[in-house]
C-alpha positions as CSV (number, residue, x, y, z in Angstrom):
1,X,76.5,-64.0,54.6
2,X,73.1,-62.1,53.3
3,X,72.2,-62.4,50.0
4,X,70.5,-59.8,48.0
5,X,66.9,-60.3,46.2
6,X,65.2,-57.3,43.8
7,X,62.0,-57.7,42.7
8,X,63.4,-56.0,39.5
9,X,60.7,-55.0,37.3
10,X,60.4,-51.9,37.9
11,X,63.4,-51.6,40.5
12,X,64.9,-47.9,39.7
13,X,68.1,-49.0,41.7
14,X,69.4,-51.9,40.4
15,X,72.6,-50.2,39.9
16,X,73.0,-49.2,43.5
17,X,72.8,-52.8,44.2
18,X,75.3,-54.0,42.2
19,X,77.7,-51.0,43.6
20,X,77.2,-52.0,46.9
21,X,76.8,-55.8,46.4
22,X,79.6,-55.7,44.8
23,X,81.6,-53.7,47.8
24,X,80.4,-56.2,50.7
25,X,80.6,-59.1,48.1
26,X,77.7,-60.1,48.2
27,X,75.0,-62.0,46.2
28,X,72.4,-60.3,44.3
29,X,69.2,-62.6,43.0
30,X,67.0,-60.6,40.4
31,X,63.9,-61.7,40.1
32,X,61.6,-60.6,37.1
33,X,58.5,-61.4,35.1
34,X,60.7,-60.9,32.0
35,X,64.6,-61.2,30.9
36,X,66.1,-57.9,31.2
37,X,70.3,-57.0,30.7
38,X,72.4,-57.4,34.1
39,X,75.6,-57.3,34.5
40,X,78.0,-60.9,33.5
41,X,79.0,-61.4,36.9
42,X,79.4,-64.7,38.7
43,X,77.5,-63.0,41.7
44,X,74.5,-61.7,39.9
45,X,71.7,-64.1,38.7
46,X,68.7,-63.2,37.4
47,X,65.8,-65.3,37.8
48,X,63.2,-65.1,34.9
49,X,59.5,-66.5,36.6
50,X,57.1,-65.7,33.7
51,X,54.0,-63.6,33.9
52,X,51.2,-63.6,36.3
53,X,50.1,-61.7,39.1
54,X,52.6,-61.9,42.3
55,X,54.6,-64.5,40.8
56,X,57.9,-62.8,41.3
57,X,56.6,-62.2,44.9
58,X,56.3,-65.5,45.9
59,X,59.6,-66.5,44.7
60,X,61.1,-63.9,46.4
61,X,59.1,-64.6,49.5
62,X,60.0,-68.6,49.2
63,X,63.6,-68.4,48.7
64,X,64.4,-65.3,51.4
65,X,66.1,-66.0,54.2
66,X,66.7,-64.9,57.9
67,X,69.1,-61.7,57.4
68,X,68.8,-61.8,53.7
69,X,67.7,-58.5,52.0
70,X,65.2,-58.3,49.5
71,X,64.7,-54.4,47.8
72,X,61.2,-54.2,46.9
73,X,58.4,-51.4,46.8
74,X,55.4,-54.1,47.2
75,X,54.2,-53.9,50.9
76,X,52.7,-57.3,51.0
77,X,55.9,-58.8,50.0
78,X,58.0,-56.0,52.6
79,X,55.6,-58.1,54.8
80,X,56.1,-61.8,53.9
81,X,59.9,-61.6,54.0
82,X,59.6,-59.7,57.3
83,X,57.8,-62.4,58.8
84,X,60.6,-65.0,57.9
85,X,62.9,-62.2,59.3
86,X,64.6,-60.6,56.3
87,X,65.1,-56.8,56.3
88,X,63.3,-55.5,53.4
89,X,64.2,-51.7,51.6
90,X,61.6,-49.8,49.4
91,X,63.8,-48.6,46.2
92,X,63.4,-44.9,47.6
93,X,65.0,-45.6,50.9
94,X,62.3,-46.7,53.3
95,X,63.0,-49.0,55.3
96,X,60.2,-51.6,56.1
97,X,59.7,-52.4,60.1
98,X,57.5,-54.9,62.0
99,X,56.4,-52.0,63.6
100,X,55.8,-50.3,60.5
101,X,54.5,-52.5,58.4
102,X,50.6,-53.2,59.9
103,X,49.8,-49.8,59.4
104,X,51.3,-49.9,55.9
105,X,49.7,-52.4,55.1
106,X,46.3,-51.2,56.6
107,X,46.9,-48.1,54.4
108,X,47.5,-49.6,51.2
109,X,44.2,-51.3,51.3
110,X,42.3,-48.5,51.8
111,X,43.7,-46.7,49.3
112,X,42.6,-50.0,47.1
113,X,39.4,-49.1,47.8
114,X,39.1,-45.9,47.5
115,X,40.5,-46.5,43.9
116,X,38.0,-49.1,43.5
117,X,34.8,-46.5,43.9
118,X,36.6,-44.1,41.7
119,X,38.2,-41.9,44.1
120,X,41.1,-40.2,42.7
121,X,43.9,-41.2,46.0
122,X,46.9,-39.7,43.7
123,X,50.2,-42.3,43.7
124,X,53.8,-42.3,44.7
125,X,55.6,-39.6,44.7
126,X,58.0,-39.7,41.5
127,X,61.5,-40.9,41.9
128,X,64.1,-38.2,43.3
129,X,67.5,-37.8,43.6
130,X,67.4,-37.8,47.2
131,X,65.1,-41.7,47.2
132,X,68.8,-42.7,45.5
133,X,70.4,-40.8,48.0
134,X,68.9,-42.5,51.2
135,X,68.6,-46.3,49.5
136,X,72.5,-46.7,49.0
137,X,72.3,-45.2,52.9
138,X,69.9,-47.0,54.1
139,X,70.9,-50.6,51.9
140,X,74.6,-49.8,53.4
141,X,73.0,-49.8,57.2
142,X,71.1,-52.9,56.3
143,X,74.4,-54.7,55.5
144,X,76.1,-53.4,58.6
145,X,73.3,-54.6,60.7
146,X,73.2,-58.0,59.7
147,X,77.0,-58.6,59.7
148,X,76.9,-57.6,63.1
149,X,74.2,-59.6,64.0
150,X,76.4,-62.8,62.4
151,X,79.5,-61.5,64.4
152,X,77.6,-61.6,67.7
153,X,75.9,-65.0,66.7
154,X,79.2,-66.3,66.0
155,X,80.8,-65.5,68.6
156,X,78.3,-66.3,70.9
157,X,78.5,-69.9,69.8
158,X,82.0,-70.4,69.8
159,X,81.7,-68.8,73.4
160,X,78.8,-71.2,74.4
């Protein structure tokens, strides 16, 4: 059964988790620089790792595992828990690919520099009605997937 991490700072759809954690019972692991108010339920636990830069990242990216599903906007994190084969969500939807994620990654640093030498590069686009729309879509799929994934695994072992 997946579990569910947020890098929750500045998650804008912590709600929609809980909604649809709560639906395919499942686990939901919060993980902040700072207490914030969740919900008081048995399946929701927020993990409180102090300040620092990337700290919350590298718990996430520590305790993920295979088939787990961590919502996060950060694409060097999307990265690290694709690489211990998670499925990771952006809060507006996107979903983060290994085919994806090079060139996401390629394009976040040059936008770093750009920033660096002053150039203006702009920033996300703000939060829409239709990011919510496609993340409870998209977070759905991702469930789907990996209980199917876990169906065909178990039945190829009791088959094998």
């Amino acid at each position: 059964m997946p579990d569910i991490f947020v890098d929750a700072d500045a998650c804008p759809v912590k709600q929609e988790v809980y909604r649809v954690a709560k639906r395919h019972a499942l686990e939901v692991t919060l993980v902040s620089n700072s207490w914030m108010r969740t919900p008081p339920e048995d399946w929701i636990e927020l993990v409180v790792v102090g300040g620092g830069l990337d700290v919350a990242d590298d718990w996430i990216a520590e305790h993920v595992q295979e088939d787990d599903i961590v919502v996060t906007a950060d694409i060097p994190l999307a990265s690290r828990c694709l690489k211990k084969r998670a499925l990771a969500l952006a809060p507006t939807g996107r979903v983060f690919t290994e085919d994806m994620i090079g060139d996401a990654l390629a394009t976040r640093e040059i936008s770093s520099q750009l920033r660096e030498i002053g150039v203006a590069t702009g920033g996300p686009a703000p939060f829409a009605k239709r990011d919510r729309s496609r993340f409870l879509q998209n977070l759905d799929e991702s469930i789907r997937k990996v209980r199917k994934r876990e169906k065909a695994c178990a039945v190829s072992a009791s088959t094998g």
